[in-house]
Every structure is written in structure tokens, then in C-alpha cells.
N, C-alpha and C positions, 0 to 999 in steps of 0.2 A: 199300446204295449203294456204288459203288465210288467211290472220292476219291483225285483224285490232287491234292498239295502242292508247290507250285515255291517252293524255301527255306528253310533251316533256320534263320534267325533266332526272334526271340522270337513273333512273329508266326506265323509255317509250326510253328513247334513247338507253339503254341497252338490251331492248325486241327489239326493231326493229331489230337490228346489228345482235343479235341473228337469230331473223323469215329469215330475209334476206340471210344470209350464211345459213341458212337450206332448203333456198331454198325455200322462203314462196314468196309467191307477198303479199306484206306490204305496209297498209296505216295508215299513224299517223295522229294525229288531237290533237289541243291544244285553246280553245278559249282564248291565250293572244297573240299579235301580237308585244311587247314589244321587244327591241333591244336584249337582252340576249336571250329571243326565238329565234328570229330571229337566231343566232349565232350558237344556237343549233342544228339548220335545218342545215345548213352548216354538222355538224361531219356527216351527214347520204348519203349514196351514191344517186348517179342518178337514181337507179332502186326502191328506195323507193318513194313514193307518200307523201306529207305531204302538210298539209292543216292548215293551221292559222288563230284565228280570227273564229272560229266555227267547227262542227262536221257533217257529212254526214251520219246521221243516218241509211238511207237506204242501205250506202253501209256496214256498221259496223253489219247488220240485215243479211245481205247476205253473212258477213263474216264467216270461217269455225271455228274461235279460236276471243272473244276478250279480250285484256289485257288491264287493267285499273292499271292505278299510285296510290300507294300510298295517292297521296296530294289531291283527288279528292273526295269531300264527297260523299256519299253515297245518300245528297240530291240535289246533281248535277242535273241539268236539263237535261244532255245526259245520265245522267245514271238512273232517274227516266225514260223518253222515253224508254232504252234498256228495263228497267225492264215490263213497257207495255205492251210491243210488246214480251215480253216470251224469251227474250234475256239474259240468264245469262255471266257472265261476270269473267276471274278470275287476280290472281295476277301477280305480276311479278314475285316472287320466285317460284310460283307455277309454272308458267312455266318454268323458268330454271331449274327447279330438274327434267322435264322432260329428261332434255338431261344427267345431272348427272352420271357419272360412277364411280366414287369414294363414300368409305362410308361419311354419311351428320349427322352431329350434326348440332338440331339445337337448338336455346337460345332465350327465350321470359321471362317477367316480368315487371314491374312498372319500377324498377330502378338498372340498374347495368349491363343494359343487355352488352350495348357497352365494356364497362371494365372486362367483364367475358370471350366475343368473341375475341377480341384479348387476353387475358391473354393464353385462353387455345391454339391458333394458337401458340403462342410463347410459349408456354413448348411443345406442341408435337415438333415444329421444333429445340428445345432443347436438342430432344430426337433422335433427325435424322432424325422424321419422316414427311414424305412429304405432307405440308399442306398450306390451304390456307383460308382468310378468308374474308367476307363479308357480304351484303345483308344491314340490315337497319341500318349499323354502321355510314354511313353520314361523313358531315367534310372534305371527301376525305383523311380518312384515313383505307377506304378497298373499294371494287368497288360492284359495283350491283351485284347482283344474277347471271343474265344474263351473265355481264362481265365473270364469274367464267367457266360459263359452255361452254364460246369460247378457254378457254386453248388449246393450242397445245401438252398440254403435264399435262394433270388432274392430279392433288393431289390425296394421297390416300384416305385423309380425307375434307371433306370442310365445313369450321367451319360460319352457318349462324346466324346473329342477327334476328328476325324477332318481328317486332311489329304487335299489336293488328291487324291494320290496314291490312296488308299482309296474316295475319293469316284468317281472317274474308273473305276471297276469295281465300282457297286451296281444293279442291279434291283430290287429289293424295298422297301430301303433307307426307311425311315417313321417320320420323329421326330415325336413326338407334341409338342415343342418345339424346333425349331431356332434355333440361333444362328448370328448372321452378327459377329465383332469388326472387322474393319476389311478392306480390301483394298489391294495396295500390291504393283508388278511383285516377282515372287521365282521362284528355281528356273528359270530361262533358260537355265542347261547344261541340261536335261532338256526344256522346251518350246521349241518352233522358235518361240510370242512370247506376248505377256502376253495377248492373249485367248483363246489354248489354254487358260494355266492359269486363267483367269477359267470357262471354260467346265465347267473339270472342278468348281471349285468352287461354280458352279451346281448341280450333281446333286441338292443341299441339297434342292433345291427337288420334286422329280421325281416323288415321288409326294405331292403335297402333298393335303389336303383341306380340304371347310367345316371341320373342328375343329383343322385346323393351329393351331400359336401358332408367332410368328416375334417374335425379338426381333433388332434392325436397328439398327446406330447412323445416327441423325439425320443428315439433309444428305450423306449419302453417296452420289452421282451414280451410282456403281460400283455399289454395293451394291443399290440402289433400280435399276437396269438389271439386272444379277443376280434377281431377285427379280420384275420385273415380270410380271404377270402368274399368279404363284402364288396357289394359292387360302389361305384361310386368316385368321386376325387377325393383323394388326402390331401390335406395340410397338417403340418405340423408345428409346435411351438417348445422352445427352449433348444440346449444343445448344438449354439452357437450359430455361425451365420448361414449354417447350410439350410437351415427353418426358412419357414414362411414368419415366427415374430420371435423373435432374439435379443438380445442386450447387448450391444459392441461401445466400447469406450465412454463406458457408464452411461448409453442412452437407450431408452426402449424403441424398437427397429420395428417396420414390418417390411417383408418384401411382397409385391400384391401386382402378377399379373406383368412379374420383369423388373419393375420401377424399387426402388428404395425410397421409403417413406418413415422417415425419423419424426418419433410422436412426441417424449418428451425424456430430460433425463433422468436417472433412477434415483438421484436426491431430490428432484421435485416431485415422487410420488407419495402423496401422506399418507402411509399405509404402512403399517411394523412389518418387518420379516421379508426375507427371501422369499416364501412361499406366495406372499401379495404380490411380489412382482413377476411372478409364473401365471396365477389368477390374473393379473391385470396383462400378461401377453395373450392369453390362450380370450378374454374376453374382448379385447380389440382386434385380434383377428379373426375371429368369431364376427360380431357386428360388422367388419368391414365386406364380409363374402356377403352379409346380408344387406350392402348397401350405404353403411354409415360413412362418412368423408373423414379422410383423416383430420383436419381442424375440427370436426365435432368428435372425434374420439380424443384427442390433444385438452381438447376442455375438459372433458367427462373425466380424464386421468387424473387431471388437476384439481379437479371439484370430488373426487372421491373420497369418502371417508369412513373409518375400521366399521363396522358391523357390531351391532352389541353380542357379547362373549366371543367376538373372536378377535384374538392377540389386541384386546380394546384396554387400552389404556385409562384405568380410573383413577389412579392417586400418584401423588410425587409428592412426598414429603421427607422431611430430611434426609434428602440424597438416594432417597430409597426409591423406587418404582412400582407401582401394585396395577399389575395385569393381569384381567380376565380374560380365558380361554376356555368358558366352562364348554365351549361347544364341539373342544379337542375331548370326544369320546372314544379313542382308540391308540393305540402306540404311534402308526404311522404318523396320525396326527399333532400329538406331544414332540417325539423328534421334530419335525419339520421347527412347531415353533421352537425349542429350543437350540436349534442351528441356526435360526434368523435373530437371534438376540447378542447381541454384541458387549451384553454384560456377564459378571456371575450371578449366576440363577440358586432362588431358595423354588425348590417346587416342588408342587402340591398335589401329590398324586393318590388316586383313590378312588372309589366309588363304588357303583355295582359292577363286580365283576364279570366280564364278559368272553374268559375262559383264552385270554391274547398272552403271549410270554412276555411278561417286565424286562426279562436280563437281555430283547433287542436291544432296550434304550442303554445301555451300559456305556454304548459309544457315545451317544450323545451327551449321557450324563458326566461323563468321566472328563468329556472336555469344555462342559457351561456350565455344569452345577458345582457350587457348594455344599448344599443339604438338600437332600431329599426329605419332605416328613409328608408319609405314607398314613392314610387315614382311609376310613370307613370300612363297607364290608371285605375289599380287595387289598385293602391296605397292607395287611398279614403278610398274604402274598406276595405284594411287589416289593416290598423291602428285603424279602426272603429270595425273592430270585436275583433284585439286584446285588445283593450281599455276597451271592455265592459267583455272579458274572463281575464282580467289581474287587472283591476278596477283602474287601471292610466287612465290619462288624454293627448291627444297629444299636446303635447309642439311646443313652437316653433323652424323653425328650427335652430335659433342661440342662444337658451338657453342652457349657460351653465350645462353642467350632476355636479350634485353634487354625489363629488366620495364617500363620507360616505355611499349613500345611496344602498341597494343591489336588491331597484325594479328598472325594468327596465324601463328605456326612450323610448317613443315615438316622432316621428318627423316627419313631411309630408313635401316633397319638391317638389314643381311644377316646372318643370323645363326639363332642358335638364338632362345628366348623367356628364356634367362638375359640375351643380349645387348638384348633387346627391355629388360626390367626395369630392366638396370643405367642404360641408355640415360634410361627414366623416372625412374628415381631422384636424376641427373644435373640433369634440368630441371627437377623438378618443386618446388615453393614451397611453405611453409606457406599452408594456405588453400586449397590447389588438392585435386582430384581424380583419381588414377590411374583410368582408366574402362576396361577389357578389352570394348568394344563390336565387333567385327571390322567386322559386315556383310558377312562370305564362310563362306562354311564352313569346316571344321577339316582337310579329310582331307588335305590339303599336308602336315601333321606330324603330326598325330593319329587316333587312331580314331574319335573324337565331339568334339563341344563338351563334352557334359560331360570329357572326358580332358581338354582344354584347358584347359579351367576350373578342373578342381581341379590344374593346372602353377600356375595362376596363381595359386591361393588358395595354395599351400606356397609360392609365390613371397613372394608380401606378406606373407607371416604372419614368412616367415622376414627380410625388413626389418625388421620389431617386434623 
């Protein structure tokens, strides 16, 4: 088969590897010609074709299969051309499930997906059972799609994360258990409105069957529209005891097939935030449809631990708390951590803008925060919308917070994220909490959230 690959990220480099050991003649193509590409061209053998600095249209047209990255809009110039010329185009997980022999759950929603895809890898392998986990989990903490399906020796189970993006170009695509964590508007510089991206992460659904299993949070209007009409069994998780996994008298619940099966209680789970322990319901009833024993999900709760940038704890120094969230890139996801925090909150909101309204969070802020200080290119902004939903006025940024008072502070700092820090450091109280929750994305100063986040962690660590 001839294959051709739009991208040289971790993803396009994972398709290739793939098409190549399956014995494809493989051409990649990536317009950035940048040293770290470069570098990337390197991991791909002599028999693969790769081209930098532009795209060969003609041969991608003449290709038998092509596989488009993730990071590639949809209003790409190579991929408006393919779409011209009658050229459709699919994902990268969509083609590694092609090779698949083991059964595939797979995990899409707004927020939580990463922390739900390893959560359940680690209780089924708690359970003995042989699994493994990937796809849009990033970080370089589980590998591509692709990578999954080069095993020498396949998982019974292969546990994928899949974003909107991935999902929005499958055919095939067939989890033998899907998940749905939550849904909440995100990625709005990339969809023209929230029911585009709603629609792509429907796809979940697409080839669904009588022996689907769908696990579904409770009361979710979105989700349960999403969904309608898929064939399959529901479960669902949160929303008290009428769920399949619930919290009743501070312990985490499953009910599984009639029986009550109490796992562990919710002060022994080491994990910040309410939203962990939604994540850690929706991933043991998850694993459990797939097999996991409740004692091996009971451990895997108790051996779990935060994820770097999310609600991850780096610093406690006098009385203060400095947590990184850098991987809360959206409003839904800033609320959620700032309702799971049981202190007053200094938070750090900013980044690249990705066009979400600030004055949602007014509720959340108005009953956890102390000070906002709103920084980088979004900055302007959300201090500006929460100003006008909160009816404060942005302060300066070295004005004393008067601690009597219980509305919150606003603060705008132009500047780098040393200026953001010293800024917090300034207001912040014993008792309170530095929160790095943005709700934008990173790429205004950084290459990833994760590069943000560990700014932040050298940041706080270096206050200690």
C-alpha cells in the first residue's frame, strides 16, 4: 500500500513506523524545516521518503491511504487542496486500530480524558490484566496509537485517549468500550462553534453495536444528546446512587451487575479536587466492564497519583500552596479545579487565547478566589470580562488585597511568568493557594502546557 503522512510530530512519525513494517512505501511531509523536525526525520528509516519545508500534493492524490496529524487544521492549505481534488484523508488512531488485535477502549471529553486513560490502564494492570495505554495522552507519558499497534506481544486491552481532533477523521473507529468524561465549549480558535466540536466528538458513537458498552456521566443533557440513539449498553457514573459508580457516605461505590461493591473512601484517594474523584469513578467502572476485580481496582485507587500539570502539587512553603494546572487549557476546566479546592485561591489565568468567555468563571471565582492576576496574550481579556461579571475594578499589580474584604481582586501583569510569580508571591497569604489554572493555551510563550508548567514548578520550588 502506498501511504502517504501529513506531519512529523509524535503522531505522523508513529504512522509512518507503522505503514513502513507493514510494508507500505511511505511518504511524509511536514511544511516546517525547523532543527527539532529535522531531528525527527532522523528516528524514520532509509526506506521512508520524507520531505520538509512543503507537501507533494500530487503524490498524496496518488496515494492508496492518507494520514493527517492531529496539529494540522482542517484549514491547512495541503489539506484544503486534498479536500479539492476528492481526496479524503484519515487519523492516526484510526489507522492504528486498523492493525489492533486486542479489545480497544476508547476515552474522549472536554476534560479528564488523560487522568481517566491512565487511571483505568492502571487498575486493569492491577488486576493482572494485560494492558496498555495511549493515543492523545501527550507529555510522553503513553505513546501514539500507532506505537501500540507495533507491539510484539499486543495487550489484551488497549486503553486510547482520543481528542475531538482524531475522532473528527475515523471510519472504522470501534470501541469495544467507550467513554464519554464530561463536555464543556473548548477549542473555538479551531471550530467556527460549540456544536462542530460536539459533533466531532460524537464520532465516539459511529460504529456503535448491540455489544457496545458506553460509560456516560449522569445527568449530562450534552452527553446523553451526543449519544442518542447509539446502540449499545449504558452505564453511567456520578449523580448519586442511582449510577453504576457513585460516592455514598464518603466512600467510592460501584454497583456492577446487581451487587454493591464499595472500593475505597474518598479521603483515601491521593488525588486533589472533586473532579479526581469523578475521573477515578468513571475509570473503575470503566476497567471493571473490561474485567478488572474490584481488589485490583481498590489498590490501583490507593496507589494513584496527580499527573504532572494537573491540580499537581509542587510547593508548600510558609502556609502557602503552589499548584500546577497548566494542563487546565479551558474555562470548564479552571472552574472544575477551582471548586475542588477547599482554600482561598490566588489564580493565574492567561495564555493564548482561545476565543471561551472569562465572566463563566465569575461563579467560581467569586466564591474561591482571592485575586485573580490575569497575564499574557488573553490576559486583557479575562480580567476585562471578569471585571464587568464580578463588578470589581482591575487593580494594580502591587496593590495591597485588603484581607477584611471577601470580593475578589483583580490584577493584570504584562510581563514574563517570573513577573506573573513575583506578583503572586506579593499577595498571596498563608492559608491560601497559588493555583497555575490558565484556561488558554500556552503557545503565546510556550511550546506546550507541559513547558509552562514545568516554568512554574522551577518557579515555586525555587520560592521554597
Amino acid at each position: 500500500m502506498n501511504v502517504a503522512v501529513i506531519g512529523l510530530g509524535a503522531s505522523g512519525i508513529a504512522a509512518a513506523r507503522l505503514a513502513a513494517e507493514k510494508g507500505g512505501d511511505v511518504y511524509v511531509s511536514d511544511s516546517r524545516t525547523d532543527d527539532a523536525v529535522a531531528a525527527r526525520r532522523a528516528k524514520l528509516g532509509d526506506g521512508t521518503h520524507v520531505e520538509l519545508g512543503g507537501h507533494d500534493v500530487d503524490r498524496m492524490v496518488d496515494a492508496d491511504l492518507v494520514v493527517a496529524s492531529p496539529g494540522i487544521s482542517p484549514d491547512a492549505p495541503v489539506l484544503r487542496e486534498l479536500a479539492e481534488r476528492g481526496v479524503c484523508w484519515i487519523s492516526e488512531p484510526e489507522f492504528a486500530c486498523r492493525f489492533f488485535s486486542g479489545a480497544l477502549i476508547g476515552i474522549t471529553g472536554t476534560n479528564g480524558k488523560t487522568t481517566t486513560t491512565l487511571l483505568v490502564d492502571h487498575f486493569l494492570r492491577a488486576s493482572g490484566i494485560r494492558s496498555a495505554a495511549g493515543g492523545n495522552v501527550g507529555g510522553g507519558l503513553a505513546p501514539a496509537a500507532s506505537d501500540l499497534a507495533r507491539l510484539d506481544d499486543p495487550p489484551d486491552w488497549i486503553v486510547l485517549e482520543m481528542s475531538s481532533f482524531q475522532l473528527a477523521r475515523v471510519e472504522t473507529f470501534q470501541p469495544d468500550i467507550g467513554v464519554v468524561t464530561n463536555l464543556s465549549p473548548d477549542h473555538l480558535d479551531r471550530y467556527d462553534s460549540v456544536d462542530s466540536y460536539y459533533a466531532d466528538k460524537a464520532r465516539l458513537f459511529d460504529n456503535a453495536t448491540e455489544e457496545s458498552l458506553w460509560v456516560l456521566p449522569a445527568g449530562d443533557e450534552e452527553v446523553e444528546r451526543l449519544a442518542a440513539g447509539a446502540r449499545g449498553r449504558r452505564y453511567t457514573f456520578g449523580e448519586g446512587a442511582g449510577s453504576s459508580a457513585f460516592v455514598a457516605d464518603g466512600e467510592l461505590i460501584l454497583r456492577f451487575e446487581g451487587e454493591i461493591e464499595p472500593l475505597l473512601p474518598r479521603s483515601d484517594l491521593p488525588l486533589l479536587g472533586a473532579h479526581n474523584v469523578a475521573n477515578a469513578l468513571t475509570a473503575a467502572l470503566t476497567a471493571r466492564l473490561a474485567g478488572a476485580a474490584p481488589g485490583g481496582i481498590t489498590a490501583g485507587l490507593g496507589s494513584a497519583r496527580a499527573l504532572p500539570h494537573r491540580l499537581e502539587l509542587v510547593s508548600d512553603h510558609a502556609g502557602v500552596l503552589w499548584i500546577n494546572d497548566s494542563k487546565a487549557t479551558n474555562v470548564a476546566a479552571t472552574s472544575s479545579a477551582l471548586t475542588s479546592l477547599d482554600r482561598p485561591v490566588v489564580l493565574l489565568l492567561g495564555g493564548k487565547d482561545k476565543g471561551e468567555d472569562f465572566g463563566q468563571l465569575a461563579g467560581a471565582v467569586r466564591s474561591h478566589v482571592r485575586v485573580v492576576i490575569g497575564y499574557g496574550e488573553a490576559g486583557p481579556r479575562a480580567t476585562r470580562e471578569l471585571s464587568a461579571a464580578l463588578g470589581v475594578d482591575v487593580e494594580a499589580a502591587t496593590d495591597v488585597c485588603d484581607p477584611s474584604t471577601t470580593t475578589p481582586s483583580l490584577r493584570l501583569v504584562e510581563g514574563s511568568l517570573e513577573d506573573v510569580m513575583a506578583c503572586a508571591l506579593f499577595v498571596a497569604e498563608p492559608g491560601n493557594a497559588v493555583l497555575l489554572s490558565p484556561a488558554c493555551s500556552s503557545f503565546d510563550m510556550y511550546e506546550s502546557y507541559e513547558h509552562r508548567g514545568r516554568h512554574f514548578t522551577r518557579l515555586a520550588q525555587a520560592v521554597a
